[in-house]
C-alpha positions as CSV (number, residue, x, y, z in Angstrom):
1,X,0.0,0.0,0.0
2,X,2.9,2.3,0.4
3,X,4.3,2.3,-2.6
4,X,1.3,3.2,-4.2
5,X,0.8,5.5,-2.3
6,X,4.0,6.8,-3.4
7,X,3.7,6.0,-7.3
8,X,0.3,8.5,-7.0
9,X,1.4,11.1,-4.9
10,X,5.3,12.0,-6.5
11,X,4.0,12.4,-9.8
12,X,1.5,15.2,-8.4
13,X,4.4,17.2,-6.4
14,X,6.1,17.0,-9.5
15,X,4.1,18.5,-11.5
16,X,3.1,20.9,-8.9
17,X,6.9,22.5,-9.2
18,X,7.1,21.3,-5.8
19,X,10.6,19.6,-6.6
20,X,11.4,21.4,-9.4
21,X,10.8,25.2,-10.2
22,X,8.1,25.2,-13.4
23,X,10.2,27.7,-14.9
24,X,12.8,25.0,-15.7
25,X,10.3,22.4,-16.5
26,X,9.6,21.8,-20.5
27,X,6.1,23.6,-21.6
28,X,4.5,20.3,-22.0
29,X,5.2,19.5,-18.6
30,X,3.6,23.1,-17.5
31,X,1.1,22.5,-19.6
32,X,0.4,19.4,-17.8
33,X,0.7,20.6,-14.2
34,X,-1.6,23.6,-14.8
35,X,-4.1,20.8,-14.7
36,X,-3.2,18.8,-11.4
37,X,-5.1,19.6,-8.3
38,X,-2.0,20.2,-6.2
39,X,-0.8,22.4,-9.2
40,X,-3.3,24.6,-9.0
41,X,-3.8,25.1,-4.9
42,X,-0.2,25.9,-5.0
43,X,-0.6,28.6,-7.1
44,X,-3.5,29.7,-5.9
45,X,-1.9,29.9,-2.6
46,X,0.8,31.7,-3.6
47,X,-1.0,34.8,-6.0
48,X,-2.9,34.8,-2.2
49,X,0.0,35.3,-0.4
50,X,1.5,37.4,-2.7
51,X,-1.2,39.9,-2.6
52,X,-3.2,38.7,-5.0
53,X,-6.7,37.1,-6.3
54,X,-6.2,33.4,-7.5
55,X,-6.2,33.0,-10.8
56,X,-9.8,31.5,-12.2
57,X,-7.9,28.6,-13.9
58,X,-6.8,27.4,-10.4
59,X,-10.2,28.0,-8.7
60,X,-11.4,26.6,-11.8
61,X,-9.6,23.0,-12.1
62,X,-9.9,22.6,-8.0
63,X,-14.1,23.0,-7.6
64,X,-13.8,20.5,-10.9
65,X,-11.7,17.9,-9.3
66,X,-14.1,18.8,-5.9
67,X,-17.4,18.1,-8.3
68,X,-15.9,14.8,-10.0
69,X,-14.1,13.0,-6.8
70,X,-17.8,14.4,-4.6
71,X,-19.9,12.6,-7.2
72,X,-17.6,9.3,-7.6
73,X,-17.9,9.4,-3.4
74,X,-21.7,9.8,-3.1
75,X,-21.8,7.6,-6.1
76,X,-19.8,4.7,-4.8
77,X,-18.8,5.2,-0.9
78,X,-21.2,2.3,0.8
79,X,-21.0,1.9,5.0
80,X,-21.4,-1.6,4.6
């Protein structure tokens, strides 16, 4: 279980720039990142800290990964 957790998670702090700075990072690699969860709740953190609004791509791709994941939970997620 570990390693996948692993396998899931260190692809997603890549991307996120979280390893490497996205300014080094080939476009298509941005381009991929910008639409990663952790991607865009790290930059929407840091426009906030920096003074400024998120962007509406971040807000954006987070309340759609919030919609899909809610649905596939209400959808799936039994007690039994």
């Amino acid at each position: 279980m570990r390693s996948f957790t692993s396998a899931r998670r260190n692809p997603s702090l890549f991307f996120a720039g979280l390893w490497v700075p996205r300014e080094v990072m080939a476009p298509a690699l941005r381009d991929i990142g910008d639409w990663t969860p952790l991607s865009a709740a790290v930059r929407a953190l840091q426009n906030s800290m920096g003074g400024a609004f998120p962007s509406a791509q971040s807000l954006l791709v987070m309340a759609g990964y919030a919609v899909i994941f809610g649905f596939l939970a209400v959808r799936y997620f039994r007690w039994e």
